[in-house]
N, C-alpha and C positions, 0 to 999 in steps of 0.2 A: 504494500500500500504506500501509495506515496505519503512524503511529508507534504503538509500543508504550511506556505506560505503564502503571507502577505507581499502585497502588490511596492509596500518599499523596501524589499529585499533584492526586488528584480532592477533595480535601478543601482548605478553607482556614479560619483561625483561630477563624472565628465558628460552625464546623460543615460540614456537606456542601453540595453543589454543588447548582445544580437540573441538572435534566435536560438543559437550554436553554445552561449554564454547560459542565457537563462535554465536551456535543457540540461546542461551540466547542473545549474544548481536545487533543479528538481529533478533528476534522475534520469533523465527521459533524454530521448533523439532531438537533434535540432529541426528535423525535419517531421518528429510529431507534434512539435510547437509551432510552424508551420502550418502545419494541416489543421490544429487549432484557429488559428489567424484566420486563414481559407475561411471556414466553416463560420466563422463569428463569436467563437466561445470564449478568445482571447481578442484584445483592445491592444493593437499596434498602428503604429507611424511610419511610413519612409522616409530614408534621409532623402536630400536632396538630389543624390546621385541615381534613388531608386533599388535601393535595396533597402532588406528590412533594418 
């Protein structure tokens, strides 16, 4: 079962997490954080350049 974290753990000083960052720190693929994003279950932004 995963850990359950809050929404300011996935943040660090310089801005948000990638996708690849915050999966490491709930256990998970970066690309089931991803498929979260996709689907709407998870609230993300792209940068500028267009990536997550």
């Amino acid at each position: 079962m995963a850990k359950k974290m809050t929404h300011k753990k996935l943040f660090r000083p310089t801005g948000c997490l990638s996708p690849n960052e915050a999966g490491k720190k709930l256990g998970v693929s970066g690309e089931a954080i991803k498929q979260h994003i996709y689907k709407g279950n998870l609230k993300a932004a792209k940068a500028k350049n267009g990536y997550w």
